[in-house]
BAMI-414009 format. One line per field, with one value per residue (C-alpha): residue number from 1; residue in three letters; x, y, z. Coordinates in steps of 0.25 Angstrom, whole numbers, m for minus. Each point is the difference from the previous one (the first is absolute). Layout:
resi (NUM; ...);
resn (Ala; ...);
c1 (X; ...);
c2 (Y; ...);
c3 (Z; ...);
This chain:
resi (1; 2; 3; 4; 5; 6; 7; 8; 9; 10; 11; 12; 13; 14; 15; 16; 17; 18; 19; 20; 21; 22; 23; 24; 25; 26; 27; 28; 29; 30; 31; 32; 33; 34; 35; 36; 37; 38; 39; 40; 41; 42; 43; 44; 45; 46; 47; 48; 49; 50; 51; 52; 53; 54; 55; 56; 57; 58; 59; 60; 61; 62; 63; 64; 65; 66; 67; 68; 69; 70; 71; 72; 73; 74; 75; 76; 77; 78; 79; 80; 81; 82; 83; 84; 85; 86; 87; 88; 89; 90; 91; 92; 93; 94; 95; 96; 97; 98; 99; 100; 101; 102; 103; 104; 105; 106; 107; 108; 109; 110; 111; 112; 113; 114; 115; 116; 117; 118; 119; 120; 121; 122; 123; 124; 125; 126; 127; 128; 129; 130; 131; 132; 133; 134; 135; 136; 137; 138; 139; 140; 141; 142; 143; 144; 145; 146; 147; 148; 149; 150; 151; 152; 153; 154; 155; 156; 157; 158; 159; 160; 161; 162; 163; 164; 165; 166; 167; 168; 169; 170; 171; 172; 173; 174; 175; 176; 177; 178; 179; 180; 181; 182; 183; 184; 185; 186; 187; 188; 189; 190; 191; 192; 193; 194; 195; 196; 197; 198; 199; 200; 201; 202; 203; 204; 205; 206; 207; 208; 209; 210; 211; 212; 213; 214; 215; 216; 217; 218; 219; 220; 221; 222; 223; 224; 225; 226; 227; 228; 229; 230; 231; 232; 233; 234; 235; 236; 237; 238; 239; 240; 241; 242; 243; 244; 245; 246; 247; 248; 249; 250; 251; 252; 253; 254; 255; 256; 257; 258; 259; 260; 261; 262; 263; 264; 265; 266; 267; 268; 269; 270; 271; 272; 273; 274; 275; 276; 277; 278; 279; 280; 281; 282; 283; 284; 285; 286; 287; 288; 289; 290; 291; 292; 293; 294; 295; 296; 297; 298; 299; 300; 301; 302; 303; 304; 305; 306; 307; 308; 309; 310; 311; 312; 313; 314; 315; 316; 317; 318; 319; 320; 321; 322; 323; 324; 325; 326; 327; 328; 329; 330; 331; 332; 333; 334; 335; 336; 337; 338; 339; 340; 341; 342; 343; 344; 345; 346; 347; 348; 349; 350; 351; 352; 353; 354; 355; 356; 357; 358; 359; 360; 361; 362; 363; 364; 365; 366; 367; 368; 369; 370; 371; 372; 373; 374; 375);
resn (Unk; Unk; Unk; Unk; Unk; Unk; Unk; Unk; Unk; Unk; Unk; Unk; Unk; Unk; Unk; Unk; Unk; Unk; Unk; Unk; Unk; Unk; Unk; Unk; Unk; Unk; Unk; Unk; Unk; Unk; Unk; Unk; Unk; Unk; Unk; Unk; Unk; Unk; Unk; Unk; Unk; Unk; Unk; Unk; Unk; Unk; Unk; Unk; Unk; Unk; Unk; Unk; Unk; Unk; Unk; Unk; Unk; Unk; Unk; Unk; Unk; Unk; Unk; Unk; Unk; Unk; Unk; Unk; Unk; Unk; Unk; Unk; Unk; Unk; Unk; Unk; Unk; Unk; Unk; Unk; Unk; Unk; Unk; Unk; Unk; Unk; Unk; Unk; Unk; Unk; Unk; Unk; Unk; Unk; Unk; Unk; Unk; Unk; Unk; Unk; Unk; Unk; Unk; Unk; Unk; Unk; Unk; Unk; Unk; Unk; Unk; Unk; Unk; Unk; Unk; Unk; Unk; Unk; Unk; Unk; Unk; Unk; Unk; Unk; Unk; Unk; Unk; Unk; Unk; Unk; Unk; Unk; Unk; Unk; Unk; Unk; Unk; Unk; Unk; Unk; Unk; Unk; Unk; Unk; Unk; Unk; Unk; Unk; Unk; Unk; Unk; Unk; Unk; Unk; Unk; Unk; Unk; Unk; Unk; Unk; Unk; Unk; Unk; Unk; Unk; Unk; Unk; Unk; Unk; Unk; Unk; Unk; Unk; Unk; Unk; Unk; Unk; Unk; Unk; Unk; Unk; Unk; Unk; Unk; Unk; Unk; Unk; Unk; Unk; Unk; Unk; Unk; Unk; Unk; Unk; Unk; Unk; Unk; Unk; Unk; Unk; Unk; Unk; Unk; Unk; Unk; Unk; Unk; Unk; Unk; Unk; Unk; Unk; Unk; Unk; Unk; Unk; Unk; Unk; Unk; Unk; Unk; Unk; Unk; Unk; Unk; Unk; Unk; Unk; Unk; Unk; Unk; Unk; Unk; Unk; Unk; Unk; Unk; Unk; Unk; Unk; Unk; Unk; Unk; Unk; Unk; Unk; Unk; Unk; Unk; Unk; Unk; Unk; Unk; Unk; Unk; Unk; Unk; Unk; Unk; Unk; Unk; Unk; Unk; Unk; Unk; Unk; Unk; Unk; Unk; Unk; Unk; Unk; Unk; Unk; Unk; Unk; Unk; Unk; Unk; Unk; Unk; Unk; Unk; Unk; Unk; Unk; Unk; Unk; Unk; Unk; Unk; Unk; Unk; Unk; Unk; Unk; Unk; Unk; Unk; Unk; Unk; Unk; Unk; Unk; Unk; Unk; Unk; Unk; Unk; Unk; Unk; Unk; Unk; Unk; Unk; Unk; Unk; Unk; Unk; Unk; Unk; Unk; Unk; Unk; Unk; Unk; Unk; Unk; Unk; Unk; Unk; Unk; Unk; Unk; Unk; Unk; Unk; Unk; Unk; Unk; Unk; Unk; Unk; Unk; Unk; Unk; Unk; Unk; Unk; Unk; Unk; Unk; Unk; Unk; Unk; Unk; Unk; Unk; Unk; Unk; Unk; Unk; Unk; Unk; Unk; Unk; Unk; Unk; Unk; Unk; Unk; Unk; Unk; Unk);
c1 (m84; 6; 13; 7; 14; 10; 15; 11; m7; 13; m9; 12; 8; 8; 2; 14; m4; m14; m10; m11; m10; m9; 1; m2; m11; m7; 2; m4; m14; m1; 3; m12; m9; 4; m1; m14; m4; 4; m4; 12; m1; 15; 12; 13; 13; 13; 10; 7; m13; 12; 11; 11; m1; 0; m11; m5; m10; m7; 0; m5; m10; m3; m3; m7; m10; 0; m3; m10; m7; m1; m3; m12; m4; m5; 12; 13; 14; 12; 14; 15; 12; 12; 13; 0; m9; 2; m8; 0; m8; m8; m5; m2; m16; m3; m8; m8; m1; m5; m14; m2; 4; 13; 11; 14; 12; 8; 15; 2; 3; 2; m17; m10; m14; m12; m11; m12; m12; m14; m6; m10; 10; 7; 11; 12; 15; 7; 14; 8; 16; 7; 14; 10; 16; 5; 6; m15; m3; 9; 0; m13; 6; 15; m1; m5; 9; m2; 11; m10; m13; m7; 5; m5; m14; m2; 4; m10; m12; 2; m1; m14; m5; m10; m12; 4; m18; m3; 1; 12; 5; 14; 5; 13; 14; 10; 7; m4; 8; m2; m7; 3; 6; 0; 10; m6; 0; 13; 6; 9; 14; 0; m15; 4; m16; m6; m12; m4; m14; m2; 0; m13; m8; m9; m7; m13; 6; 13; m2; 15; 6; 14; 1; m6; m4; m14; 2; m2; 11; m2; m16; m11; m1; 14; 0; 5; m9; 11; 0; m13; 9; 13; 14; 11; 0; 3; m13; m7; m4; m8; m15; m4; m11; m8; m1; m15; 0; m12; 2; m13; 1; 14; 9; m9; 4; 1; 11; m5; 5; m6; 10; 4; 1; 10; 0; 13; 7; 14; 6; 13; 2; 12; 5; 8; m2; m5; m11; m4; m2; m8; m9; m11; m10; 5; 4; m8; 2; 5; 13; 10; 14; 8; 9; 6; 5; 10; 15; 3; m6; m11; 3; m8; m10; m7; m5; m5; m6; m9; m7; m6; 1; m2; 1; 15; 6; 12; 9; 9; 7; 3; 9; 14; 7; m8; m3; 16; 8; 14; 10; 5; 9; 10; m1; 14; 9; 11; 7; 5; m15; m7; m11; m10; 6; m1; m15; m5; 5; m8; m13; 0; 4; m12; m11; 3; 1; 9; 1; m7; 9; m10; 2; 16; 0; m6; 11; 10; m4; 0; 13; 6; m7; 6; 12; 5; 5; m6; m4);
c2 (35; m10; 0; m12; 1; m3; 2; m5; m2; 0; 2; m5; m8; m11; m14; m4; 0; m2; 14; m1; 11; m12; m4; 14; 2; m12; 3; 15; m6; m8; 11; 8; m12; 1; 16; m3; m9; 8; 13; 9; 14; 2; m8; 1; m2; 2; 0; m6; 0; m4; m9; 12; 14; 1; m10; m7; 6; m16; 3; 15; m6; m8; 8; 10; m12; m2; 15; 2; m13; 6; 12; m4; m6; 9; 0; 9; m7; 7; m4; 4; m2; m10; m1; m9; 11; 14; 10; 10; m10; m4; 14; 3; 5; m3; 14; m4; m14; 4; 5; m15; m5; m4; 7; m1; 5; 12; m2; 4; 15; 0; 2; m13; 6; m11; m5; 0; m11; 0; m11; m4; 4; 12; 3; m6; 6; m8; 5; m6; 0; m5; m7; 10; 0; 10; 8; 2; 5; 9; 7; 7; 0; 4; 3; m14; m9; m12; m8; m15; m5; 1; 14; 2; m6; 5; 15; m2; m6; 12; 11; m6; 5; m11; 1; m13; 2; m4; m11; 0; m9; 0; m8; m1; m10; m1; m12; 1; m7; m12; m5; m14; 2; m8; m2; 8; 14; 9; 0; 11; m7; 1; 4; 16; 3; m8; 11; m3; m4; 11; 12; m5; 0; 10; m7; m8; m7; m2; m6; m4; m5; m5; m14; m11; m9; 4; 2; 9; 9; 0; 1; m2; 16; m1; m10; m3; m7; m7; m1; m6; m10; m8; 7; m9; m16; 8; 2; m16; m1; 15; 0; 12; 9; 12; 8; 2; 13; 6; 10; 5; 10; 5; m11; m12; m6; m12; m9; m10; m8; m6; m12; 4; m12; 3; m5; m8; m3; 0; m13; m8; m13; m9; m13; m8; 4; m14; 1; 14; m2; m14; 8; 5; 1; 14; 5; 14; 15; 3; 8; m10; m3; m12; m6; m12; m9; m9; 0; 3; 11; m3; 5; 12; m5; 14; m2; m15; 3; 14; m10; m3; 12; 11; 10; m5; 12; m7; m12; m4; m12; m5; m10; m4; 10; 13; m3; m1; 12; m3; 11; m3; 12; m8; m13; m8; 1; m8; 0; m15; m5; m3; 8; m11; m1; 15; 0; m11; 8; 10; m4; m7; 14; 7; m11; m6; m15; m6; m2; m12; m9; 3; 16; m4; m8; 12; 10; m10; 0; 16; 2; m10; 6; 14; m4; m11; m9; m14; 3);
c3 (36; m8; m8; m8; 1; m13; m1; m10; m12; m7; m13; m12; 7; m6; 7; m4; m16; 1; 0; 9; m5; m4; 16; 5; m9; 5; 15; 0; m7; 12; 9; m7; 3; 15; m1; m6; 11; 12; m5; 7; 1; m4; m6; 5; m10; 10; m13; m8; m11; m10; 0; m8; 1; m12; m3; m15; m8; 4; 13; 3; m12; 12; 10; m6; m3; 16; 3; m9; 5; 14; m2; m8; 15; 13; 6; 2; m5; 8; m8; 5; m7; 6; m3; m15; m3; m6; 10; m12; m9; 12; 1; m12; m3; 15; 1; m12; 4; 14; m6; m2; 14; m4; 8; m4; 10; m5; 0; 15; 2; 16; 1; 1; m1; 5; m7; 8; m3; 9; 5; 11; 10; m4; m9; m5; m4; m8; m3; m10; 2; m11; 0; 6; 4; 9; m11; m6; 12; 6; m12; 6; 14; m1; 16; 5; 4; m12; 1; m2; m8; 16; m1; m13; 1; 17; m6; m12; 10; 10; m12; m4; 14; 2; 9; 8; 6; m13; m11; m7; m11; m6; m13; m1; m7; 11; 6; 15; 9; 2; m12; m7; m13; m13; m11; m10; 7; m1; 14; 6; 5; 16; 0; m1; m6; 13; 5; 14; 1; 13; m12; m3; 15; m4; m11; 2; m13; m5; m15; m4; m14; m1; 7; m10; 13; 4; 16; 12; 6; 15; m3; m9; m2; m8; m10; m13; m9; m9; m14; m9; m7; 3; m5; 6; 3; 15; 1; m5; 12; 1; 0; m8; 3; 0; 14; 6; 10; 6; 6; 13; 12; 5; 3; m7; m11; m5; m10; m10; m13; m10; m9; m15; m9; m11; m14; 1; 15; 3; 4; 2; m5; 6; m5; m11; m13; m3; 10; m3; m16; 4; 11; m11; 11; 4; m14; m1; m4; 13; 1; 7; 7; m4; 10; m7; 12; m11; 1; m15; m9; m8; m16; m3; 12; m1; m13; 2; 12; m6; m7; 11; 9; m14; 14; 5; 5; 9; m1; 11; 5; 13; 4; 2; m8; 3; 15; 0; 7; m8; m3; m14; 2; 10; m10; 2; m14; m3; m13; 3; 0; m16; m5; 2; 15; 2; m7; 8; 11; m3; m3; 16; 5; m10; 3; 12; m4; m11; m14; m6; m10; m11; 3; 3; m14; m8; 6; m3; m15; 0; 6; m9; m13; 4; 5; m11; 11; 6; 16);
């Protein structure tokens, strides 16, 4: 059996300022042409189909589009909810939707029945888990001992009785220990939702949203397969893609991926503002980090260099000044030393190196104007 694993759509997110619908839009045609070319027998979505809970008209526009594409096609399309999601939106019109093999996951009520697909070699459960605290479920279990998210998912997993002689599938959004995080994804402070991987033993398949890295946890059988698109300048450096898994006999399976190619790339640029305005050779659509490397801030450099990057979505600077650790708050002052003294000592302290005499000139002509007295 073949499967195509997605997660993290994020379907109406906004990149700093920019929306990114028209980027989505793009990438989820190119992941119908892949689906078109491999011909899976079912489509995992492990959460986190939209970017709000309560998403845009655009964006469930959107997704619908995508739903109805695939369901026009011989194949089953298995969707869980994650935590940007609403679980109640998720789920609603999954009965009637299941008639055209799209299955939604319910808003978790302590029971997780299986799907079960046929192929050559038997059937398949798939269960779909959607993103779950401890509080969601202990709820339905108020005399297990659910104190952590390992809690919560192992006491989940062990009510849904699994036939650990068959083929099972699970699709779910949790952060698994030991999983590489990006920017972009809202982490919990000290790690409190970490689930360990061991919950999940009894799966022939572990298919897991959450983490925007593509990447295995401990083997190829659990596996995030990363977001379609880039959502962080953490994550330039990510290869994105869609997740292959065949699935033959009992304890046969095999991991695959196959490159998406995005309409605009994410990128960061470093350099002097000169350089970088002269450098048309890379001036594109692409959503970009600017890192000026000059001493002295460029006047409104954001918008002299959007017109050549239309897709600036960060300006930084790095130099003297911000690579500086200095503690304004213990600055020296002595009522015997002038304004311009005192200024001059200042600006050192905030950027690291000193005042120039055209800089010291132009303060020496503001303290004089305000002060009515010769410096």
């Amino acid at each position: 059996m073949k499967l195509i694993h997605l997660s993290d759509l994020h379907i109406g997110k906004r990149f700093n300022e920019f929306s990114m619908l028209e980027d989505q839009a793009y990438i989820l045609d190119r992941i119908t042409d892949i689906i078109d070319d491999e011909k899976p027998d079912a489509v995992l979505i492990a959460g986190d189909v939209y970017d709000k809970s309560v998403p845009s008209a655009e964006a469930v526009q959107l997704f619908d589009d995508f739903l109805v594409s695939l369901s026009k096609r011989n194949t089953h399309t298995f969707v869980i909810s994650g935590n940007h999601d609403s679980a109640e939106r998720i789920a609603f019109g999954g009965r009637l939707m299941d008639i055209s093999g799209v299955h939604m996951s319910p808003v978790y009520d302590g029971k997780v029945e299986p799907i079960v697909l046929t192929d050559s070699f038997g059937t398949v459960n798939f269960y779909m888990l959607p993103f779950v605290k401890p509080s969601n479920v202990r709820r339905f279990f108020e005399d297990a001992d659910i104190e952590s998210y390992t809690d919560a998912v192992r006491v989940a997993v062990d009510e849904m009785n699994i036939d650990k002689n068959g083929r099972n599938v699970i699709i779910t959004h949790q952060f698994v220990t030991g999983a590489v995080r990006s920017d972009s994804e809202e982490i919990s402070v000290g790690g409190t939702d970490n689930v360990d991987s061991g919950v999940f033993d009894g799966f022939d398949y572990v298919a897991l949203g959450h983490i925007h890295a593509p990447q295995n946890i401990g083997s190829e059988k659990t596996r995030y397969c990363g977001t379609p698109l880039k959502y962080s300048f953490s994550e330039v450096n990510h290869e994105k893609s869609v997740t292959v898994v065949e699935l033959s006999e009992k304890g046969n399976l095999t991991v695959r991926t196959v490159k998406l190619t995005p309409m605009r790339d994410m990128r960061v640029i470093r350099g002097s503002f000169n350089d970088i305005r002269e450098d048309y050779g890379n001036a594109n659509d692409d959503y970009v980090q600017i890192i000026l490397t000059d001493e002295d801030d460029i006047p409104d450099a954001v918008s002299k260099l959007r017109v050549i990057y239309p897709n600036l979505a960060k300006l930084e600077y790095d130099n003297k000044r911000t690579r500086a650790s200095v503690k304004l708050d213990g600055f020296d002052y002595n009522e015997k030393k002038s304004p311009l003294e005192l200024f001059s000592e200042f600006f050192e302290k905030q950027n690291n190196r000193p005042i120039s005499d055209e800089q010291c000139s132009f303060i020496k002509k503001i303290i004089e104007e305000l002060s009515g007295e010769d410096v």
